[in-house]
N, C-alpha and C positions, 0 to 999 in steps of 0.2 A: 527302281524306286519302290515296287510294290514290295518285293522281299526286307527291305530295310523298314520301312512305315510298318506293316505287318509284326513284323519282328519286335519293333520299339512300342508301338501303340498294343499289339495286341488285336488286331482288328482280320481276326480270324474270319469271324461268321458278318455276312451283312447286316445281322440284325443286332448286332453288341448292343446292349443297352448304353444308354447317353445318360451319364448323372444327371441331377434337376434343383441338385442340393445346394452348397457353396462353395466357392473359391478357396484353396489352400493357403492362398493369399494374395490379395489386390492394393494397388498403386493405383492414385491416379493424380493429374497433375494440368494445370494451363502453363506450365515451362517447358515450351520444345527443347528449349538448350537444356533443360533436366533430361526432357525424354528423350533425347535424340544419345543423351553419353550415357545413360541407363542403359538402350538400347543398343550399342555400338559394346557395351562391357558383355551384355549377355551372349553374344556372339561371341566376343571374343572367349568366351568362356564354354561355347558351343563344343559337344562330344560328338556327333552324329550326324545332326540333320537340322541346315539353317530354310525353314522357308519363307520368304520375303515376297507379300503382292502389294503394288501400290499402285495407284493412281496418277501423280507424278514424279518422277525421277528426273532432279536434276542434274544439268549440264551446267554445276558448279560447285562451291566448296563445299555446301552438303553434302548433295551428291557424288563428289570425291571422295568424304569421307567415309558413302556409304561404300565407295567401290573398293577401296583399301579395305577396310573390315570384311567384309565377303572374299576377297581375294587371299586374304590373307588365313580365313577361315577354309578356304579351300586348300592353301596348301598345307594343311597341319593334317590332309585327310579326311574333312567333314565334308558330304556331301551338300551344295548349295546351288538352290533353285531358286532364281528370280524372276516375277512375271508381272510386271508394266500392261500397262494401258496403250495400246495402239495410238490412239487421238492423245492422251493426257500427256503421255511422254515421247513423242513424236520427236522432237527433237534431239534427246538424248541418245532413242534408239538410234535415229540417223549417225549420230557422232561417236556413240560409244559402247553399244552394245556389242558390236563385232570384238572390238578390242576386248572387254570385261570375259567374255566367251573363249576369249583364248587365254586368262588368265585362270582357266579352270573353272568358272563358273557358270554353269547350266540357265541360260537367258532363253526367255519367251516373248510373244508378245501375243497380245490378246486382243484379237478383232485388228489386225492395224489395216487402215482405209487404203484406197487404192492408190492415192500417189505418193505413198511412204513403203508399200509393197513394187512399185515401181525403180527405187532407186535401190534395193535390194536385185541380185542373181537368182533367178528364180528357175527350178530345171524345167527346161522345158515339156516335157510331158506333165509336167502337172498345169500349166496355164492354165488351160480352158477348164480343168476341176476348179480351179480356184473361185472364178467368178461368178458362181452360185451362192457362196460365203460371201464375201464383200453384199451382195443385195440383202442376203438375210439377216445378216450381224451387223450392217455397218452402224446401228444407232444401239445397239446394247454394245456397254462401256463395264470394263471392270473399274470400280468406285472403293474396292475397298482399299484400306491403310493396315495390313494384317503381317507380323514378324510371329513366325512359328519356329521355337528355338526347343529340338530334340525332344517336341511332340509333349512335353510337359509345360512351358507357360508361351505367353501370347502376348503381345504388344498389337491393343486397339484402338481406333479412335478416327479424330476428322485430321490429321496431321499430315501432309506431303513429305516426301523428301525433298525439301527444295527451300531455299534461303528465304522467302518469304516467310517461314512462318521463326523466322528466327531475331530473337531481341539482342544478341549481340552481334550480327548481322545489318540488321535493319532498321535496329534502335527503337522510335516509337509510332514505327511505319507496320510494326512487324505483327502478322493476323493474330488476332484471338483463336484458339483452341485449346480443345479437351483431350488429352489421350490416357488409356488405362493400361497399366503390367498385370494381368492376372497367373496363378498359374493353379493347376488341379487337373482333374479329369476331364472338364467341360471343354477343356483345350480339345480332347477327339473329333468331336465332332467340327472344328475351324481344319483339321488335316484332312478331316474326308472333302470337304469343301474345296478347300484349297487345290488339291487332287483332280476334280469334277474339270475343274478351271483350267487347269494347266493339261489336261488330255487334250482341251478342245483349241492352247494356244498354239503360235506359229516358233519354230526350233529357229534361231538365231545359231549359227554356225557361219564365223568366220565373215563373209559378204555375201550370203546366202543366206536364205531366212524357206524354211520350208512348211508347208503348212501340213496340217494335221487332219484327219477327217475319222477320228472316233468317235462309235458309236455312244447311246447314250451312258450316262454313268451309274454306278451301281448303284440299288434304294439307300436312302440316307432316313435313318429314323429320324424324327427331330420332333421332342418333346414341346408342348404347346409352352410352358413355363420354365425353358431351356436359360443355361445360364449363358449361352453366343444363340445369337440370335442373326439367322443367313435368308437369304431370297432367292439361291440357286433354280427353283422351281416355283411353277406360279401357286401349287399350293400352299406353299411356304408362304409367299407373298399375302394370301388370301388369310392366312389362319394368323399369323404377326397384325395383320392391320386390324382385324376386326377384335383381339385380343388389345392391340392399344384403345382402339376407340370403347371398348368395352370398360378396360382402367381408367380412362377419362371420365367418362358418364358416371362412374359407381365412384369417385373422389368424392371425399369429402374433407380432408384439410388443403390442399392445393396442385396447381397443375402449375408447373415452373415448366418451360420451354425456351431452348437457344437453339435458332438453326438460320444459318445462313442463306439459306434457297426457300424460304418458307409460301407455296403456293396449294391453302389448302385445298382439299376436295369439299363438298357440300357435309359428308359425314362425319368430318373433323368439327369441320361449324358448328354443328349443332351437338355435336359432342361436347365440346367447349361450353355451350352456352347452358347446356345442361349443368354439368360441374361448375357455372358461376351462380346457377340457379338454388343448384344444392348448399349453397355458402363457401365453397372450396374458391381459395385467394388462385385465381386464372392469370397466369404472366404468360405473356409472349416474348423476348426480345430477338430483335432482325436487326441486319445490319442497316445504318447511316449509309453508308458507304461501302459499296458495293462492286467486287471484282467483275460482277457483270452490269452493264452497261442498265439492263431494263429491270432491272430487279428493284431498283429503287420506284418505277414508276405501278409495276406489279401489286409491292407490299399497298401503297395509295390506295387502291381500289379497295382493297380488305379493309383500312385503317376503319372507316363508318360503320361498316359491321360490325367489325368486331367488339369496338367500343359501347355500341349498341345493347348487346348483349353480356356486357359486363368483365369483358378481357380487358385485361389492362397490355397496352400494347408500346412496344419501348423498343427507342432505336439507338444501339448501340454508337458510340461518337466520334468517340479517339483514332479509331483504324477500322482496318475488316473483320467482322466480327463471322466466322468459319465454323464455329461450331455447331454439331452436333448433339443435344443432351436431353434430358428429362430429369425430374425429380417427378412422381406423381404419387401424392403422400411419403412414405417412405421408400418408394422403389425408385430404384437409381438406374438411367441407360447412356451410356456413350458410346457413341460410335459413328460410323459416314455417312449413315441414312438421313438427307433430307426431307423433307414433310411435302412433295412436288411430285408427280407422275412421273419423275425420270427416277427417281428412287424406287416411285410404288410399281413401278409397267418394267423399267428396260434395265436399269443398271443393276451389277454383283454390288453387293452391302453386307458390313457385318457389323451388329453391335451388341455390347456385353450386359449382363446385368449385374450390377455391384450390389450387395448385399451387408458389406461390413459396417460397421456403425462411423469406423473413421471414415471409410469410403463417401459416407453421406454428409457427415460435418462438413469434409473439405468441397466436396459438389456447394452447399450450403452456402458457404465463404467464396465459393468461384460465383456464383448468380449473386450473390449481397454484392459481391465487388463489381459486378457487371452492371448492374441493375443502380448501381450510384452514377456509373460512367455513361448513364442512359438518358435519353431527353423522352417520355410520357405524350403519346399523342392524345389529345383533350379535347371536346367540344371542340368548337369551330375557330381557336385559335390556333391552331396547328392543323385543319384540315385543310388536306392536300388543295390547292387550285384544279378547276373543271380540267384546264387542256393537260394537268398531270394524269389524271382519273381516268384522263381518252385513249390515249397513248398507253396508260397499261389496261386498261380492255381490251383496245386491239391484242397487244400482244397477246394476253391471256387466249384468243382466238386457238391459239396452236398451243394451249397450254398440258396436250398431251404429250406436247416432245420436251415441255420445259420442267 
């Protein structure tokens, strides 16, 4: 893999520089069923090298359709790497990743927990290495949704493979999401990344699954005002956050937010309440309805502050609302990262910044169309009831894992 990446990226010296500039051109879209045949054509139309990390991988006609397209991409001669989430796609792996791996395509898995490493062959001399990893990784999750198609463009966002997020699947069941096509230079550095991830998953081979124990990975430059924005390392994590909360504070026409998991920290809070301070129009929306059980009781606790300080705070109605986004004046971000310590501490995340003018219209028209399908938490006709307020405190207790 390093002689082909090398060869196609150019990624001679560690230090290559990482453009900062703009995309040679970006897509972006809330139609999975667009983005999923967008996505399945650029493959097909793959010369080199498919590389594919998600989150979840289903064990259905999504999912099918993703394994046809890889498969079929690998027998034309394009090498193709897949690397799944241990926990996220646990099922799939169990039913199908052996098979996918003998149709020629190169399967990982990342971090998988220990009773899904159990129903795998595992050779015996390595057991007792193994269960040092399972204690140390078993709560960092690969999170991202990243298609790297011959090292020139990038399909990112909060989009699974997997029928839920699909409207002629699911009808009007089916999640809200954001996903972006970009392609340029900026794609480099999602291949070093991607790379970092896949040294340290476990080799899917057949009913054997072997685990990997390389050292750490090579320096990755990564510009503060980078057009892919990654968390591989905690400084990353540290320089992205304090970079967003800094764009927040210095708003002045508004801070649009959609994200699904939304559990801020204290420095977002007051970031926020700065930027509604300065006149900047502050939106939040979260979902109504929620594929996790306590996330609805979570957001309650927040709804009083927030509103306090001048967020306007809006809960999406119709279905699950899944994404990822920003608008913060005119800078544009999609991608997996949720606004929760599981995003800022444990999980892999990757999100782009769009910079084209259509890029921002259509964001625009995606939060206007979101933001009507929204119900306004208000004074004290829609604040939460005390025993909803209890219940997400508690929770909030462990809101380092959540």
């Amino acid at each position: 893999m390093r002689a082909i990446t090398h060869a196609l990226l150019g990624l001679r010296h560690k230090t290559a520089p990482i453009p900062t500039g703009r995309w040679r051109s970006e897509f972006v879209t809330a139609d999975f069923d667009l983005y999923l045949d967008r996505l399945l054509e650029d493959i097909a139309r793959a010369r080199r090298l498919v590389m594919l990390e998600v989150y979840i991988f289903g064990d259905d006609p999504i999912g099918h359709r993703v394994e046809d397209a890889l498969a079929a991409a690998a027998s034309r001669g394009v090498k193709v790497l897949l690397l799944v989430d241990g926990v996220g796609s646990g099922t799939w792996i169990e039913r199908s990743a052996g098979t996918l791996s003998r149709r020629g395509v190169q399967v990982r898995v990342y971090h998988p927990p220990p009773w899904q490493v159990a129903s795998f062959s595992i050779p015996t001399r390595q057991r007792m290495a193994v269960a040092g990893q399972w204690i140390r990784y078993l709560n960092r999750r690969n999170h991202r949704k990243v298609c790297l198609v011959d090292g020139a463009l990038a399909w990112v966002g909060s989009m699974n493979l997997v029928r839920d997020h699909s409207c002629s699947l699911q009808k009007e069941f089916a999640w809200r999401d954001v996903g972006a096509r970009v392609a340029g230079d900026g794609v480099r550095i999602m291949v070093r990344a991607f790379i970092a991830a896949w040294r340290r998953a476990w080799r899917v081979q057949g009913t054997r699954l072997y685990p990997s124990f390389s050292l750490r990975s090579r320096h990755l430059p990564v510009p503060l005002d980078g057009l892919a924005r990654l968390n591989h390392g905690i400084r990353m994590r540290r320089r992205y956050y304090r970079d967003l909360i800094a764009r927040i504070r210095n708003a002045r026409q508004r801070v649009w937010i959609a994200n699904a998991y939304f559990v801020p920290q204290g420095s977002l809070i007051e970031a926020l309440s700065e930027a509604a301070a300065n006149g900047a129009d502050v939106r939040v929306v979260v979902p109504a309805h929620s594929d996790i059980w306590f996330m609805s009781f979570v957001a309650a606790t927040f709804a009083d502050k927030l509103t306090h300080i001048g967020v306007r705070l809006l809960q999406y109605q119709p279905c699950m609302l899944h994404s990822k986004t920003m608008i913060i004046d005119d800078w544009v971000l999609v991608g997996s990262t949720n606004l929760n310590n599981r995003s800022l501490r444990h999980d892999l995340e990757a999100d782009v910044v769009l910079r084209a003018p259509e890029s921002l219209a259509t964001m625009e028209d995606i939060f206007n169309a979101d933001i009507t399908r929204s119900i306004e938490i208000t004074g004290t006709a829609h604040r939460p009831p005390w025993w909803v307020r209890l219940i997400g405190n508690t929770v909030l207790l462990a809101r380092r894992w959540i």
